[in-house]
C-alpha positions in Angstrom: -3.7 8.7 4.3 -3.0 12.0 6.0 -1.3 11.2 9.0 2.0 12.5 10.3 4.7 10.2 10.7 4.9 11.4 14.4 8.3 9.4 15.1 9.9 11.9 12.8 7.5 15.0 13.0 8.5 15.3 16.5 12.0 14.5 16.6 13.5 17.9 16.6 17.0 17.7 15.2 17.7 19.3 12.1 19.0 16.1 10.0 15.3 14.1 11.4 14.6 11.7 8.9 17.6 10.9 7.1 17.8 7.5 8.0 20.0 6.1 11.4 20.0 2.7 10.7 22.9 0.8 12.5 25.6 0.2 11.3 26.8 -2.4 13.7 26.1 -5.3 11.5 25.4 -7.7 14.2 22.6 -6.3 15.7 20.3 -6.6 13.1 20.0 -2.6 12.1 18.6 -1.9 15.8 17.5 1.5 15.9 17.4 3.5 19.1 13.5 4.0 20.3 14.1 8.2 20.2 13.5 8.2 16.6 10.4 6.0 17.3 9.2 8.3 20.2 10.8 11.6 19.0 12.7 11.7 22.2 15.9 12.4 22.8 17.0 10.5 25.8 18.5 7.1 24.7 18.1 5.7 27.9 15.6 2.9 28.5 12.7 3.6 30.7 13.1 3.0 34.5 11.6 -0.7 33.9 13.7 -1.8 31.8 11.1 -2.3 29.1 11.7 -0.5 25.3 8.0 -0.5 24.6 6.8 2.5 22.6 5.0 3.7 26.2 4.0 7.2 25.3 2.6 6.2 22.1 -1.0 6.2 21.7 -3.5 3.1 20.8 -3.4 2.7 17.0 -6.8 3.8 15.9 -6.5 6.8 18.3 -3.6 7.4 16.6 -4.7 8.0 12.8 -6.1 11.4 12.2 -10.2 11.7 12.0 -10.1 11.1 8.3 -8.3 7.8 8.8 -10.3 6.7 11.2 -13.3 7.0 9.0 -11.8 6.0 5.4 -13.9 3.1 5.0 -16.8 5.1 5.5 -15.7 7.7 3.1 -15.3 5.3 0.3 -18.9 3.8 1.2 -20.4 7.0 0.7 -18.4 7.9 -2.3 -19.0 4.9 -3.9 -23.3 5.8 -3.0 -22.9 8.7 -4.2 -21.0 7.8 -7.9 -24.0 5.4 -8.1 -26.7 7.8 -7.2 -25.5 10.8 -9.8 -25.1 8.2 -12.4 -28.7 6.6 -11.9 -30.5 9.5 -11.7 -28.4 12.0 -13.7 -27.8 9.6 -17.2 -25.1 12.5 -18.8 -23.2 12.6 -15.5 -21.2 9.7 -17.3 -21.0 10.4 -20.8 -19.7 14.2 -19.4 -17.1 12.5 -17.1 -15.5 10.9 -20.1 -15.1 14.3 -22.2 -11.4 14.9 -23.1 -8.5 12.7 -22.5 -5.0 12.2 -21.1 -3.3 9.4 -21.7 -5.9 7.5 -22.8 -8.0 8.7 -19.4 -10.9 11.0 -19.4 -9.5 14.3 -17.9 -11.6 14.4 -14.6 -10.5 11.2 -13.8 -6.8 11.9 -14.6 -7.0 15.1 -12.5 -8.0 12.9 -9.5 -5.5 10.2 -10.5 -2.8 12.9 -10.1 -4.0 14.8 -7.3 -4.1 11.5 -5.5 -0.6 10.1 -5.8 1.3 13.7 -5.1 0.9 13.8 -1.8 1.7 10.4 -0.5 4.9 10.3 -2.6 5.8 13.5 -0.4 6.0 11.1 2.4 8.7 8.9 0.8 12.3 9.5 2.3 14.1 9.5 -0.6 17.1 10.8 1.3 17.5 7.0 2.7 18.7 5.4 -0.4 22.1 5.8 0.3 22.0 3.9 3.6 21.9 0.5 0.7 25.8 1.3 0.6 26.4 1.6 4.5 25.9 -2.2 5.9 24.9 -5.8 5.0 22.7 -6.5 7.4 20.4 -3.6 5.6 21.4 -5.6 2.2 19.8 -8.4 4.1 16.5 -7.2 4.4 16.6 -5.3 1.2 17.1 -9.0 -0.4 14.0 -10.3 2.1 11.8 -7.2 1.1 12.7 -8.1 -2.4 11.8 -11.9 -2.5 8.6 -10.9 -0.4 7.5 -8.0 -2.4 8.1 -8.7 -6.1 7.4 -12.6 -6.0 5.9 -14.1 -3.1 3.3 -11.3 -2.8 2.0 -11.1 -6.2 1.8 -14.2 -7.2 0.2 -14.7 -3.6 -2.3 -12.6 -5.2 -2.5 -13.9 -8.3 -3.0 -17.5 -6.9 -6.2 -16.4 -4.7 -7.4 -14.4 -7.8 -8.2 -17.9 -9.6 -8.9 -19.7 -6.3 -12.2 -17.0 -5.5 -12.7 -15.7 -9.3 -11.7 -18.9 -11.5 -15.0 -17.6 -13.8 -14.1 -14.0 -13.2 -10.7 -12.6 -15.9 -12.0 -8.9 -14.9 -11.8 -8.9 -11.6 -9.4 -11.3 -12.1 -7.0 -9.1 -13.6 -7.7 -6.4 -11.7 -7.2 -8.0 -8.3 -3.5 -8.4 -9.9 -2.5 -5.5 -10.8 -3.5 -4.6 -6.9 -0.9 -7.5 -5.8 1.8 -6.1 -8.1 1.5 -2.2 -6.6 3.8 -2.4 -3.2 2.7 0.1 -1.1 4.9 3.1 -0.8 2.7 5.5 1.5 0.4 3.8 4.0 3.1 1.2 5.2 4.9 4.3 6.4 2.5 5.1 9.3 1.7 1.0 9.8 5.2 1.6 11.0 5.0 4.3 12.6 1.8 3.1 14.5 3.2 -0.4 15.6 6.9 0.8 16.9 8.7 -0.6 13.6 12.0 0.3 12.4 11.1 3.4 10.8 14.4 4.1 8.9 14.6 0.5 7.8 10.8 1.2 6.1 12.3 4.8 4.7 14.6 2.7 2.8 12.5 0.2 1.4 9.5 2.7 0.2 12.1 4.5 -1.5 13.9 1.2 -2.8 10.1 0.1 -3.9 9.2 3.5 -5.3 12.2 3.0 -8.1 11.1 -0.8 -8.4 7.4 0.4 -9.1 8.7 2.2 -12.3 10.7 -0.8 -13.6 8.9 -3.5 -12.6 5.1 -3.0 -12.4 4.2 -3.2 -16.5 6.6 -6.4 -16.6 5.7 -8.1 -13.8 1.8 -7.8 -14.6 2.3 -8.3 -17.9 3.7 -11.7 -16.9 0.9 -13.0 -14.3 -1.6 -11.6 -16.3 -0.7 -12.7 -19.9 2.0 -15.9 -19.0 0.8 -16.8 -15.4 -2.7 -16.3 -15.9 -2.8 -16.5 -19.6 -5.4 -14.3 -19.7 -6.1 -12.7 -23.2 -7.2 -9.6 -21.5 -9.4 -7.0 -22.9 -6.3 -5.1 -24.1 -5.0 -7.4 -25.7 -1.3 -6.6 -27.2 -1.4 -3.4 -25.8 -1.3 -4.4 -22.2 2.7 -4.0 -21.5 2.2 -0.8 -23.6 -0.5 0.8 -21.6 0.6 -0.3 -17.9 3.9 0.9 -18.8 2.7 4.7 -19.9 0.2 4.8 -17.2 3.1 4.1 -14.9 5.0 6.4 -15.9 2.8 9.2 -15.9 0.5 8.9 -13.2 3.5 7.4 -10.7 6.6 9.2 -12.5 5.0 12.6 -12.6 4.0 13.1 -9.1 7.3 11.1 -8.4 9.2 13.4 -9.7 7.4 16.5 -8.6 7.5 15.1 -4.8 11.1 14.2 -4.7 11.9 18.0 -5.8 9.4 19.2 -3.3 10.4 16.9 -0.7 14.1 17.9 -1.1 13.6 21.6 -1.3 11.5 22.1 1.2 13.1 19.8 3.9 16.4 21.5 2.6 14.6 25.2 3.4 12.4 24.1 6.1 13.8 21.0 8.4 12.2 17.5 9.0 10.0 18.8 12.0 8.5 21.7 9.9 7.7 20.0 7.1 5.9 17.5 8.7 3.7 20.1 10.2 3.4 22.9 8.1 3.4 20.8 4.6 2.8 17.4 4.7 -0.4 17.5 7.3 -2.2 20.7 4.7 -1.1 18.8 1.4 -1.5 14.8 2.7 -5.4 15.2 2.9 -5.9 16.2 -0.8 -4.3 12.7 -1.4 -7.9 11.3 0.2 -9.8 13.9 -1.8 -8.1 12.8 -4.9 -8.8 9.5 -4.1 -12.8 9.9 -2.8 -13.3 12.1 -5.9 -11.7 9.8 -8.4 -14.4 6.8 -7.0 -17.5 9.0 -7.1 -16.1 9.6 -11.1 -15.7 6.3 -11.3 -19.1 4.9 -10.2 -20.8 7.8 -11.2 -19.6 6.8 -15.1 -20.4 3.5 -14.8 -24.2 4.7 -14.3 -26.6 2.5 -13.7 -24.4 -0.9 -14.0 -22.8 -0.3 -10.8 -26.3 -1.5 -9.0 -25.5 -4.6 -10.8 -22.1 -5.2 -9.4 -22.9 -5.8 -5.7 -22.1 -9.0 -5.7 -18.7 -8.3 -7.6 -17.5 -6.0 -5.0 -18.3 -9.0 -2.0 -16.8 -11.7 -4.1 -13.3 -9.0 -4.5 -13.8 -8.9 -1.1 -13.1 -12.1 0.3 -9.6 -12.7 -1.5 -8.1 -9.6 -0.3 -9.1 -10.4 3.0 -7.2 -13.5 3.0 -4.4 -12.3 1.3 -3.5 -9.7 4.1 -4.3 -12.6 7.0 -1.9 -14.6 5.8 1.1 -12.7 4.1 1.6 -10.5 7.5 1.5 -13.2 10.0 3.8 -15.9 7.5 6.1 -12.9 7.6 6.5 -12.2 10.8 6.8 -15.5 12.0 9.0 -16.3 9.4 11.0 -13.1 10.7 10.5 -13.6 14.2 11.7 -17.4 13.6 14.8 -16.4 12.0 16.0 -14.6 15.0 15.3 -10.8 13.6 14.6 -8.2 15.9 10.9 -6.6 16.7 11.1 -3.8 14.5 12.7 -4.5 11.3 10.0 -7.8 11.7 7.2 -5.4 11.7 8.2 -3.3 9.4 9.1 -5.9 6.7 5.5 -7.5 7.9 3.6 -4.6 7.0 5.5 -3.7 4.0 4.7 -7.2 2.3 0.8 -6.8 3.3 0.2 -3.6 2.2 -0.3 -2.6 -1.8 -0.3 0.7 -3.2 -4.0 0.7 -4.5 -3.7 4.4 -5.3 -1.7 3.4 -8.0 -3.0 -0.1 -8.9 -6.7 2.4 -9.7 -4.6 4.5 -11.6 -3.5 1.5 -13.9 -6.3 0.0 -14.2 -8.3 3.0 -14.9 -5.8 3.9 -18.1 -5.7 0.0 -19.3 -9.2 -1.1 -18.8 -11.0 2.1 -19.0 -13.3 3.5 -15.7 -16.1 1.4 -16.7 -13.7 -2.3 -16.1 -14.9 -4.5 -13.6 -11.0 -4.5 -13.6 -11.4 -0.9 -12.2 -13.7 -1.8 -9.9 -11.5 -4.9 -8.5 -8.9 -2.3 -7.9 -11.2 0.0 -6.2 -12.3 -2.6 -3.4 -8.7 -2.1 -2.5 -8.5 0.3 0.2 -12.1 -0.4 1.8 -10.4 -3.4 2.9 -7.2 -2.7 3.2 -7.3 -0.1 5.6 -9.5 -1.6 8.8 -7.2 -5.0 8.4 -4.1 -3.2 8.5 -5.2 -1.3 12.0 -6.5 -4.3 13.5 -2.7 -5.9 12.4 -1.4 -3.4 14.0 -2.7 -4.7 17.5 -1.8 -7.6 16.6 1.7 -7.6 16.1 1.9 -5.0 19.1 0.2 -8.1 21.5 2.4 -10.7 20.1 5.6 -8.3 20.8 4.8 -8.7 24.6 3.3 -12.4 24.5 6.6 -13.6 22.8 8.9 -11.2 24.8 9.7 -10.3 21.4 12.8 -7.8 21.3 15.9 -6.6 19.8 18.8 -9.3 18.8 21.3 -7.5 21.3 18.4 -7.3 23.9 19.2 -9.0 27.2 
């Protein structure tokens, strides 16, 4: 959550960033591998081979406190239950005050979270949707794959491993319907993907999220599921103003920062001197949020082991099948290696820094749904690096290239 996106970091040309997908329609959007490697010689390496060969394994890759997430959530989520079992007004405390229906602690961490990963988002790209149809294309394919296929994906395994579950139920959909807008940047960047392609589509997605995430749960919750919910009529009303606030305020706030400061400072400066200092509070905001979370739920949480391994199992699925139907649906369709990776990765991953946030405003911090949605990232994140090698060793088992490869 705090890693660099090195294959712009390092490229040091003042307009890094801005998107150079392409615009020869018939070569799929190939991208030169500079922007991948930050290097400036086009030319292909002396054997002949476009493999990213100076980037590093994956996992060596991600910065220390990447490499460790899952363990930070662990002991966040020991330590929420801890306070709230042997401190009883740790909880009622937590809840004091409120914003947007949210206890102010919780909000704080809610916001603190989202900020910096929305600083990541290239915002700039959008107006490569005007320059070529082959980027249409995959706009179309991300679309299909993101906002339909995906959620109700998600929605399906919900009632397949939870049919006697509507909490964690629920709140394993609202996880389906949040695309991932930060973390699919550096799967990306870490398996030699088309990195402007993925520019475009976080950005593309990042407007979607705002439109389409109180409809679309309202509809596999309420229609698809037909759920009653625990919010009853109030559900479109309060995923709709927690969207807004806790995604369109720190939206907002990163696109002027983002545009300002890449406008003041360049690509490679920004990367270095903003977005590594401010990208870690994003995992602060995110480990502090789940101690307030589990710490309010008190001594219930002890009782919800076995919720937590039953969430479990349909996320795990979920990712081990969406990424590799993708990409052999991509690769089978003749599409090049890295628009294939990146559209594989952007389909698996799911923005549970804002699914939390939902969930947290709709359901309250106390909702199994909350708790659903919190499972999130100690899954997502070791499945997503081990996809990584994945799709890296089926690139050279299939010989897997560019469209306009030889």
């Amino acid at each position: 959550m705090d890693t660099v996106e090195y294959g712009v970091a390092n490229d040091p040309r003042p307009d890094a960033g801005v998107g150079r997908v392409n615009t020869n329609e018939h070569d799929g959007g190939k991208q030169n591998a500079d922007i991948e490697l930050g290097k400036m010689n086009t030319a292909p390496p002396p054997n002949g081979n476009d493999d990213e060969v100076t980037a590093p394994p994956p996992f060596k890759a991600l910065s220390f406190l990447d490499k460790l997430l899952v363990l930070w959530i662990i002991i966040s989520m020991a330590i929420g239950i801890i306070l709230g079992n042997l401190v009883p007004s740790v909880g009622p405390a937590l809840q004091k005050g409120t914003f947007v229906g949210v206890s102010g602690p919780i909000a704080a961490g809610l916001l603190v979270m989202m900020y910096p990963i929305l600083c990541k988002v290239r915002y700039e790209t959008l107006h490569l949707l005007f320059r070529t149809k082959a980027l249409w294309v995959q706009i179309g394919i991300s679309f299909v794959l993101n906002w339909i296929i995906a959620p109700l994906f998600m929605t399906a395994l919900a009632w397949a491993f939870l049919p006697d579950r509507q909490d964690l139920r629920d709140g394993l959909i609202f996880v389906g319907v949040a695309r991932c807008i930060a973390m699919v940047l550096i799967w990306t960047d870490l398996a030699g993907g088309d990195a402007d392609y993925c520019a475009v589509l976080v950005a593309f997605n990042s407007i979607l999220q705002i439109v389409l995430f109180a409809p679309m749960a309202l509809f596999l919750v309420k229609v698809v599921s037909d759920d009653p919910g625990e919010a009853g009529n109030d559900l479109y009303r309060d995923a709709a103003t927690s969207v807004a606030v806790f995604l369109g305020i720190p939206l907002a706030a990163a696109v002027i920062t983002r545009v300002s400061l890449r406008y003041l400072l360049g690509e490679y400066k920004y990367q270095h001197y903003f977005i590594r200092y401010v990208a870690p509070f994003s995992l602060i905001g995110l480990l502090y949020t789940i101690i307030v979370l589990f710490a309010s739920q008190g001594a219930h949480v002890v009782d919800q082991i076995t919720s937590v391994l039953r969430v479990c199992a349909p996320l795990v699925v979920y990712f081990l099948v969406i990424f590799p139907l993708t990409a052999f649906m991509m690769w089978r369709s003749g599409f090049g290696y890295k628009v294939s990776a990146t559209q594989s990765f952007t389909a698996a991953s799911n923005n549970f820094e804002l699914a939390i946030a939902v969930v947290v405003a709709t359901y309250g911090p106390g909702s199994e749904q909350a708790l659903a949605a919190t499972v999130g990232p100690l899954i997502e994140v070791p499945v997503l690096v081990g996809l990584v090698y994945v799709i890296r060793w089926f690139k050279h088992r299939w010989g897997w290239k560019e469209p306009n490869t030889e």
